[in-house]
Structure formats: structure tokens, C-alpha cells
N, CA, C and O atoms as a DFTB+ gen file, in Angstrom:
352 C
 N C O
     1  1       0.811      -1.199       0.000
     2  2       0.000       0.000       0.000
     3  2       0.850       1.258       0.000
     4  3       0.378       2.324      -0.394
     5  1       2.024       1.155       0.410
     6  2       2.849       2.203       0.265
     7  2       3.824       2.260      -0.654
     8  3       3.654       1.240      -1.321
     9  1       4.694       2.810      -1.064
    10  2       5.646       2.996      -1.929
    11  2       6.755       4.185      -1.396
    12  3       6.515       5.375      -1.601
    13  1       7.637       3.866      -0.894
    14  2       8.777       4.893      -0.200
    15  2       9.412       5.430      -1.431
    16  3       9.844       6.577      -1.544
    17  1       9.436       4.369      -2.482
    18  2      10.344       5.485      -3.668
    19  2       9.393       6.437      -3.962
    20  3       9.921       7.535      -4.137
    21  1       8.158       6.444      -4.088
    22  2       7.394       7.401      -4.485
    23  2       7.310       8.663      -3.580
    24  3       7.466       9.854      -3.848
    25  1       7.045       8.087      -2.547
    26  2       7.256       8.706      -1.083
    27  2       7.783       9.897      -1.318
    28  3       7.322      11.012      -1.558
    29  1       9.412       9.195      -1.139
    30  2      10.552      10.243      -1.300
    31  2      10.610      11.156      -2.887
    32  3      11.413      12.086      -2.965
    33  1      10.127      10.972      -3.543
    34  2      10.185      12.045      -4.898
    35  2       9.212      12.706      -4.834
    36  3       9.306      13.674      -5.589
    37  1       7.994      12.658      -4.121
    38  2       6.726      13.674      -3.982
    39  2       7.363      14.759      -2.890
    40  3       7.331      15.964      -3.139
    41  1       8.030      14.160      -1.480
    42  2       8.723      15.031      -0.704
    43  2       9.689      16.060      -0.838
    44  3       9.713      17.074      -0.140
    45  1      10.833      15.664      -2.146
    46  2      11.612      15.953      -2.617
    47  2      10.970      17.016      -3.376
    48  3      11.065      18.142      -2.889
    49  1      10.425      16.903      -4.315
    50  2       9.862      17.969      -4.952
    51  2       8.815      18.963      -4.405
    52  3       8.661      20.096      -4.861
    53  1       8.073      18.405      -3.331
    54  2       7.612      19.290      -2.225
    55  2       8.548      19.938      -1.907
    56  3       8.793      21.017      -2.446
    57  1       9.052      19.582      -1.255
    58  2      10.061      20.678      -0.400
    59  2      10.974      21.654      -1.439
    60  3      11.969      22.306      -1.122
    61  1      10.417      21.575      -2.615
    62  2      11.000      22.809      -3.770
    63  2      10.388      23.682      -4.224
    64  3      10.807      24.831      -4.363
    65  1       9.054      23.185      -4.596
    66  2       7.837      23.498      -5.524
    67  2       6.716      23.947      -3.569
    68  3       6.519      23.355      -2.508
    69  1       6.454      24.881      -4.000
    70  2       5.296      25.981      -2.882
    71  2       3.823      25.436      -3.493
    72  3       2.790      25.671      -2.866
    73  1       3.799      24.521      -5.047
    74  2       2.662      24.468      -5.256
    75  2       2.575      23.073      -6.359
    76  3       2.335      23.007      -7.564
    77  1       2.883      22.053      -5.346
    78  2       3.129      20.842      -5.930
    79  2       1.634      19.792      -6.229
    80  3       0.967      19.323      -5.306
    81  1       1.469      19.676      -7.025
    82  2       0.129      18.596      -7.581
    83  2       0.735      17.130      -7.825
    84  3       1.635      16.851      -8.617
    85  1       0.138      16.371      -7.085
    86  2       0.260      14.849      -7.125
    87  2      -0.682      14.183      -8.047
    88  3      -1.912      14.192      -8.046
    89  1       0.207      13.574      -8.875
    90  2      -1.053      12.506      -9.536
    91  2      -0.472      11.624      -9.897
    92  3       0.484      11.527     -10.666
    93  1      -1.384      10.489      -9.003
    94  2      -1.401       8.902      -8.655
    95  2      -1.787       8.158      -9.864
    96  3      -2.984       8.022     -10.114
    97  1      -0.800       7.615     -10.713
    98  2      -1.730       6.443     -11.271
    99  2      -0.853       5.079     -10.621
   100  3       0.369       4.934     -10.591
   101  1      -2.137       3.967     -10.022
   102  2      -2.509       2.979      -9.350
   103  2      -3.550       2.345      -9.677
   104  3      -4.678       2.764      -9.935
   105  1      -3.149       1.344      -9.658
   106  2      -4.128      -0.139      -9.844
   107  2      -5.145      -0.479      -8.450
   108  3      -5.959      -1.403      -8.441
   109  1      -4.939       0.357      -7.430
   110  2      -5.480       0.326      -6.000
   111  2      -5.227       0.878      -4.943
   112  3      -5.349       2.103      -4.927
   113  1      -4.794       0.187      -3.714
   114  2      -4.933       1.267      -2.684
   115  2      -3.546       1.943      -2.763
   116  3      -2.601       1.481      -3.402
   117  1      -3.527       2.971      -2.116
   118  2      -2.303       3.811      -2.238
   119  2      -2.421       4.544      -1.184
   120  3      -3.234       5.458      -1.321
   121  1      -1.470       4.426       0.672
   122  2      -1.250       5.570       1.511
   123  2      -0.693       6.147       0.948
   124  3      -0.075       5.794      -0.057
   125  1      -0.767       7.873       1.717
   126  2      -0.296       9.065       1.303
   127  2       0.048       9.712       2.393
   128  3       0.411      10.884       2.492
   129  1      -0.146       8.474       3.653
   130  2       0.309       9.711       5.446
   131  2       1.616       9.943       4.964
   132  3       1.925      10.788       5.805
   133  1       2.800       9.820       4.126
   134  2       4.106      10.562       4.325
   135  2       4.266      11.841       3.634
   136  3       5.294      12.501       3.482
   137  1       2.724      12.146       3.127
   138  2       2.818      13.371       2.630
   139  2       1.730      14.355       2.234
   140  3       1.885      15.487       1.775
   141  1       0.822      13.839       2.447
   142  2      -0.520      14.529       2.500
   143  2      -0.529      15.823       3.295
   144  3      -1.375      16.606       2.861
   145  1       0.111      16.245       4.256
   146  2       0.001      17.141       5.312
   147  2       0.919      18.278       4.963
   148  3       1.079      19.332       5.579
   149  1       1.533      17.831       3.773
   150  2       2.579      19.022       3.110
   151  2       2.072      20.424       3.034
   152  3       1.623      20.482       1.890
   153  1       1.936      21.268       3.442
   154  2       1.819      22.349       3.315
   155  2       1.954      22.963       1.726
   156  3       1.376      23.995       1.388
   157  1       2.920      22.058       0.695
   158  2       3.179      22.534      -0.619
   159  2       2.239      21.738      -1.377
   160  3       2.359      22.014      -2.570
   161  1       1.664      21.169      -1.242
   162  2       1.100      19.868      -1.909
   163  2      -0.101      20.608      -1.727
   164  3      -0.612      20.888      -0.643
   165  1      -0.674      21.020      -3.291
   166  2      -1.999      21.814      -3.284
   167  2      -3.140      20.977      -3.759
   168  3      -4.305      21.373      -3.722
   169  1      -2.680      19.510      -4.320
   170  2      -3.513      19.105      -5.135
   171  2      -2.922      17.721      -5.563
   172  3      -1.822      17.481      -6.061
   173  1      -4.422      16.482      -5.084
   174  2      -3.893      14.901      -5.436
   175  2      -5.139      14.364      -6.227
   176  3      -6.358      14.525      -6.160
   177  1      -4.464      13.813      -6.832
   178  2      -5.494      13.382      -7.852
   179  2      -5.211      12.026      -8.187
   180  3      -4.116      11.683      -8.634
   181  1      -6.115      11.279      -7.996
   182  2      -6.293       9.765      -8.680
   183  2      -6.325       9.493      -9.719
   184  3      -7.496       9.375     -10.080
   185  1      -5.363       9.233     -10.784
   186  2      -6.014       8.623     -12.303
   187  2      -5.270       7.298     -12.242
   188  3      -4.276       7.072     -12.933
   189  1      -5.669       6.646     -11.593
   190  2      -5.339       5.258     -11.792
   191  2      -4.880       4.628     -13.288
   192  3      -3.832       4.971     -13.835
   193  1      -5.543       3.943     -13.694
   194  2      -4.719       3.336     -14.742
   195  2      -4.921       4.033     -16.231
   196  3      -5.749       3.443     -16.925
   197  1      -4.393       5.021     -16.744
   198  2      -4.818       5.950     -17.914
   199  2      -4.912       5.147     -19.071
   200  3      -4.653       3.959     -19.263
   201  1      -5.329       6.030     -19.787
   202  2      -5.702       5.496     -21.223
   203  2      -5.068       6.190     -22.290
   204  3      -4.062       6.627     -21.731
   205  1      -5.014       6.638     -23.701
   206  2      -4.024       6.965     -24.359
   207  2      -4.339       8.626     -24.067
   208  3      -3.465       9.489     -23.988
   209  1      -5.651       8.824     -23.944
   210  2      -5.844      10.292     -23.621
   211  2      -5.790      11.259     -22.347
   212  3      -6.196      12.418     -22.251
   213  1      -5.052      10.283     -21.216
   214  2      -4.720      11.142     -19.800
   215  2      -3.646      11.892     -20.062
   216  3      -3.633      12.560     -19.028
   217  1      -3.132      12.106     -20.414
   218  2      -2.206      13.392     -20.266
   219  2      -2.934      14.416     -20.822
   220  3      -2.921      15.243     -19.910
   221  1      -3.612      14.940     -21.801
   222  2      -4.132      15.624     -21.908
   223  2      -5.513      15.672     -21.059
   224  3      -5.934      16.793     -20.772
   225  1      -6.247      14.539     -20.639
   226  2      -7.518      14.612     -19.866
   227  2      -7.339      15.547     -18.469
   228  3      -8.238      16.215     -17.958
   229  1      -5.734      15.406     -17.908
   230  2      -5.039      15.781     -16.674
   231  2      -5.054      16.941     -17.020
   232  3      -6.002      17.535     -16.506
   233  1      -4.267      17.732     -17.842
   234  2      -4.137      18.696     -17.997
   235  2      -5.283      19.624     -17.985
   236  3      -5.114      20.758     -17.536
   237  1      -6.297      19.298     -18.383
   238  2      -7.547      19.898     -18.795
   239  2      -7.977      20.308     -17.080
   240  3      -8.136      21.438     -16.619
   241  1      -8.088      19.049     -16.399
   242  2      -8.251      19.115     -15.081
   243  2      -7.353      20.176     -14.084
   244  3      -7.728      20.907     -13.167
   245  1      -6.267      19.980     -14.555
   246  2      -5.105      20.913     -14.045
   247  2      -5.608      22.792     -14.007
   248  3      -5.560      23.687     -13.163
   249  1      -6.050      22.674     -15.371
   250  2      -6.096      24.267     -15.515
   251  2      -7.908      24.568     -15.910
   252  3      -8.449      25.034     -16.914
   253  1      -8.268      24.230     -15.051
   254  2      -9.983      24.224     -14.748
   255  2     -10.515      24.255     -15.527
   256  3     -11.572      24.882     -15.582
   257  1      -9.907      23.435     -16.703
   258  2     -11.160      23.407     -18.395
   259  2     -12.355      22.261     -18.085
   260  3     -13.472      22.368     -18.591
   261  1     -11.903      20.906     -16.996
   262  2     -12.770      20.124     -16.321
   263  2     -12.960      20.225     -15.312
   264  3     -12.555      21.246     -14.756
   265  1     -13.595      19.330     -14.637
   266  2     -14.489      19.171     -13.130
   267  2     -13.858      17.968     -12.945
   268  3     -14.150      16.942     -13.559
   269  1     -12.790      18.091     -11.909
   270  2     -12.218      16.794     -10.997
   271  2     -13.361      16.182     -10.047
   272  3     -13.113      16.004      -8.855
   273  1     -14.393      15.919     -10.491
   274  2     -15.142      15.773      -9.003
   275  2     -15.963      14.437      -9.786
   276  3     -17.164      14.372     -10.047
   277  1     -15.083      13.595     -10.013
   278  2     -15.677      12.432      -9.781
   279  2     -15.206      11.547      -8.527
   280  3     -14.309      11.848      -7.740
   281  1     -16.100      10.251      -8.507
   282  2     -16.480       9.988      -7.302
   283  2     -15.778       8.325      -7.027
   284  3     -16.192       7.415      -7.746
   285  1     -14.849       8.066      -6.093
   286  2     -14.521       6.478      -6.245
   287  2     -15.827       5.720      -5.204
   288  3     -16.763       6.052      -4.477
   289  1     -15.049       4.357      -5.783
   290  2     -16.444       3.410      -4.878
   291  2     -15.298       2.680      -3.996
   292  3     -15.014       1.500      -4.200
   293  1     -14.821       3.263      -3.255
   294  2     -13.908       2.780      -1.685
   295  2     -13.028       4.149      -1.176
   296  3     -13.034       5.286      -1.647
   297  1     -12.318       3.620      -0.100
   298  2     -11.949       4.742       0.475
   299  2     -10.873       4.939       0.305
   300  3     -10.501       3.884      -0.210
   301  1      -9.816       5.734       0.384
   302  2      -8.663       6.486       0.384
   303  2      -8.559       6.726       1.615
   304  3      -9.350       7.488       2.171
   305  1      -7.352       5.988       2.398
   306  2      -7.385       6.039       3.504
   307  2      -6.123       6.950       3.915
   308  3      -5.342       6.916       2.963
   309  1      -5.598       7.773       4.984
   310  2      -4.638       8.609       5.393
   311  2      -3.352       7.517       5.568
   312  3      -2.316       7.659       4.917
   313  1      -3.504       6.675       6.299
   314  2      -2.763       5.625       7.067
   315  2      -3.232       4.286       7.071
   316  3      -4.416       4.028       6.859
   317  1      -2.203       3.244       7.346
   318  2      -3.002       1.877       7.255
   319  2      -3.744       1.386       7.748
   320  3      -4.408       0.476       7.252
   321  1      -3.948       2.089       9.550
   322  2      -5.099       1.852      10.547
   323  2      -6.618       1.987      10.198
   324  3      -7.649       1.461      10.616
   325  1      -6.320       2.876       9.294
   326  2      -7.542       3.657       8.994
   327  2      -8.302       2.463       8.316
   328  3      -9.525       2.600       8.358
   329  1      -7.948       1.566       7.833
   330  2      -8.331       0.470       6.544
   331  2      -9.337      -0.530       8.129
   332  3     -10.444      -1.053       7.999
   333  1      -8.835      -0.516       8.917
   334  2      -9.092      -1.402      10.079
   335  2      -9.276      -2.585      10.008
   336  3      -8.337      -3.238       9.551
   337  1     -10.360      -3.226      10.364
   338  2     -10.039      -5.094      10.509
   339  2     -10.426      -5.334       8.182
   340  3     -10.380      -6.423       7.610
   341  1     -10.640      -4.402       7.704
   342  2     -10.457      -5.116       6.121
   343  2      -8.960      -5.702       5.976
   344  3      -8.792      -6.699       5.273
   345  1      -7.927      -5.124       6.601
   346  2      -6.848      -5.802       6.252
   347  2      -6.441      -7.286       6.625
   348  3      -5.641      -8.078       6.127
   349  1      -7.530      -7.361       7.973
   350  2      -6.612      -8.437       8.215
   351  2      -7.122      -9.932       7.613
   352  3      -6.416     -10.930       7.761
């Protein structure tokens, strides 16, 4: 559920960028407690597994030509506790 290499290059570039946008593509769950609380980190976005037209679909989203406000069917959890007895 986690990924430390990822971890560390969202942090890394946080701690450069005052106005850093995350976007996740994942096949599933994905914590984000090592960096969600960033103060630089203005913006996370889920596009899980893209198609030939996400980079431009992102972009569109990026600079308010779309509406990010679709909706998943599970949760996005802060930390792994949060998942509670589903994990075990």
C-alpha cells in the first residue's frame, strides 16, 4: 500500500515546488500519510490506470477546463489503521 520510492520524490519535490500537484496512477490502494500534510502539496489526484488520452484529460483538469469531481467506490485512507479489521 505504500511505496517509499514514491514517497521520497513527492517530498523531494515538495520541499522545492510551494505548489506541488500529485497525480497517482494505481491499480489500487495507495497511503499518502508521508505526505498529504505538506503544506506545498496543493492538489492529489487519482487517475489510476490511464488510457491513451490522460495526459491531456489531466491537464484539462489541471487548468480548470474540467471538473475533478468524480467519485470512487472505496476509500482512500490517510494511514493503514484507517483500513481497520479489512486488512486483516
Amino acid at each position: 500500500m505504500a511505496d517509499p520510492t514514491s514517497d521520497t520524490l513527492v517530498q523531494n519535490v515538495a520541499a522545492k515546488c510551494s505548489n506541488t500537484m500529485v497525480i497517482i496512477h494505481n491499480a489500487g490502494i495507495r497511503l499518502v500519510d508521508e505526505w498529504i500534510d505538506n503544506p506545498n502539496i496543493t492538489a492529489v489526484m487519482y487517475a489510476h490506470v490511464p488510457g491513451q488520452d490522460s495526459g491531456r484529460a489531466l491537464v484539462e483538469v489541471i487548468h480548470g477546463k474540467q471538473s475533478p469531481s468524480g467519485r470512487l467506490p472505496y476509500t482512500v485512507a490517510r494511514k493503514e489503521s484507517d483500513y481497520g479489521a479489512l486488512l486483516e
